[in-house]
N, C-alpha and C positions, 0 to 999 in steps of 0.2 A: 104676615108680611112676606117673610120668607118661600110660604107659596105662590102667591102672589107673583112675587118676583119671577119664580122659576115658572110659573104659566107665562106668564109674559115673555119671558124671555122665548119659550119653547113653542109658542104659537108665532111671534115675529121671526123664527127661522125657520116654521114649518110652512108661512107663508111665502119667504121667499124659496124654497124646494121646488113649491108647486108651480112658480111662476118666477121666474130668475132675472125677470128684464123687470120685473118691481125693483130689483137692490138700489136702482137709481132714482128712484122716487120718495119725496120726502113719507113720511109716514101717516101721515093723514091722505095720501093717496087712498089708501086701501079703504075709507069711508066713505069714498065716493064714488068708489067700482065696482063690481059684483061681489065683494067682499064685502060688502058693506059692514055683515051681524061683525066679522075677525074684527074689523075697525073698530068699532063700536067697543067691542072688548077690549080693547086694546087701551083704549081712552079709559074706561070701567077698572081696569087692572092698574092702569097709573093714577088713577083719584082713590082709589081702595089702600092704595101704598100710601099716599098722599097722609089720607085722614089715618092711616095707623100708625104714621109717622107723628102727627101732629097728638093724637092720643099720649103717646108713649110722652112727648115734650111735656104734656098739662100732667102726667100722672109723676112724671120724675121732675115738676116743677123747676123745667129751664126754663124762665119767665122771655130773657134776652133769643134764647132761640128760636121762640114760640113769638114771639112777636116778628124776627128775619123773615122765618118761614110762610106764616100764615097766606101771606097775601100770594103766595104761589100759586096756591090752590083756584081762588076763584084765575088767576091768566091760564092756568094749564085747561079750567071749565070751554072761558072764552076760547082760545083755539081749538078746543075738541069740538066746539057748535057752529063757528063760522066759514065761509067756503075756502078751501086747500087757494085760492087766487087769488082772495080779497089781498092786500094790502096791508091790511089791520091784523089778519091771519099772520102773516108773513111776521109783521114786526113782531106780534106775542112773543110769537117762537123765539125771535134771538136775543128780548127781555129776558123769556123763562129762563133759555139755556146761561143768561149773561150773571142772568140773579143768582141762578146756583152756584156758579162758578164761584163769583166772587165771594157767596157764603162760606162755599167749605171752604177756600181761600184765609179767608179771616178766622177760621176756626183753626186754619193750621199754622199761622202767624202767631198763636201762642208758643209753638212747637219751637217756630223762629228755626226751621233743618231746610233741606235738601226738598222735603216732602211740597215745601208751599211755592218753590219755582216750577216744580211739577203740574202742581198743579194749575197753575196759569198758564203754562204751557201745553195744557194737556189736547185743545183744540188744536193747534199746530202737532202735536206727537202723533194726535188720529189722523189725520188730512194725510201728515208723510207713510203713517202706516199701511193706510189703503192705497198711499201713491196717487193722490189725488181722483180717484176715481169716479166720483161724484158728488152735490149735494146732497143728497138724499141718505146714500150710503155716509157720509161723512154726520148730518143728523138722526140717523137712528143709531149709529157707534156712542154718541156721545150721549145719548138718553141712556143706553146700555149701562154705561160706565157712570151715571148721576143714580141711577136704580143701584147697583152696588154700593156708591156710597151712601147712598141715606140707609142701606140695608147695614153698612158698617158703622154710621152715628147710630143708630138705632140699637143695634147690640150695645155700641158701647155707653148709653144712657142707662142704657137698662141694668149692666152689668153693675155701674156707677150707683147705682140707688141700689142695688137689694147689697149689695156691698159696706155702703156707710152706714159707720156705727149710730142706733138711735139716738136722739138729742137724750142727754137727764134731765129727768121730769124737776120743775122751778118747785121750789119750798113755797107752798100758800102759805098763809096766818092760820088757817088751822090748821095745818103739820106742825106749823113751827109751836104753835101753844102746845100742842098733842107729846112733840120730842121734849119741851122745857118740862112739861110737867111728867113724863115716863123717868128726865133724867131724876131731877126732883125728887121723883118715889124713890126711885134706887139708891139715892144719897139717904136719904131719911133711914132707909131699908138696913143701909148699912150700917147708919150712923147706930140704931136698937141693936145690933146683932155685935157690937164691938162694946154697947153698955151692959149686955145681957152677960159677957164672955168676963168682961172685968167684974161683976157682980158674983 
């Protein structure tokens, strides 16, 4: 995931390099332009994240986040296949971006700090950041910034499972007959070895 991120991230600034009057076009521009294979990647690199995020969820058994999450994945498919003008395009987008929001939102509401007004606020912090410079520029800052946080759930899922202690294994009926009768012999064991001593 980590690479991933960092290809992503390093092709959507190597694309606007080459061509600098993109920064104001939302990001599905670039799969309908001569750029099409970079777009295409680009979409490939955020489903690649996607499904290694959602791995990481099924293999450290967050059942509650793995259910949040899921349904991201097939709206981020639908906007990467239908045209940058539909409509239907458009709204995806400001589901996907609203769903995440409010996700790690609720995930930081446990935290109950500073961290969870931030992060509602974080669409107004980009917008003032770039100085309202565009739509475009203002939706690719905030994918930017949703790909570092799931790269920062993601570690800390991970770190959270190889970290906690293993469950102890339950006592079946045959351990527990198994320890009655070891205990058992060793009483008995004992009981000869204290007749043999007084004898």
């Amino acid at each position: 995931m980590r690479l991933a991120s960092l290809a992503f991230v390093l092709i959507l600034g190597g694309l606007h390099l080459r061509d600098p009057p993109e920064l104001s076009s939302p990001r599905s521009v670039f799969r309908d332009g001569p750029q099409r294979t970079w777009g295409f990647a680009l979409f490939g690199l955020l489903t690649f994240i996607g499904l290694t995020w959602l791995w990481t969820l099924i293999r450290t058994r967050s059942v509650s986040d793995l259910i949040s999450v899921a349904p991201a994945l097939p709206l981020l498919n639908f906007f990467a296949l239908t045209d940058s003008m539909d409509v239907w395009h458009i709204l995806a987008s400001f589901v996907l971006l609203g769903w995440l929001l409010l996700y790690f939102a609720a995930k930081l509401l446990e935290e109950d700090g500073w961290l969870l007004h931030l992060q509602l606020a974080m669409p107004i912090v980009i917008a003032l950041t770039i100085q309202f410079h565009s739509f475009g520029r203002w939706q690719k800052s905030l994918i930017a910034y949703f790909v570092l946080a799931i790269n920062m759930h993601d570690l800390a899922r991970r770190c959270e499972h190889e970290t906690r202690p293993l469950p102890r294994p339950r006592r079946t009926a045959v351990s527990e007959i198994a320890r009655k009768y070891y205990e058992r012999g060793k009483r008995n064991l004992l009981k000869n070895e204290v007749f043999q001593t007084s004898n």
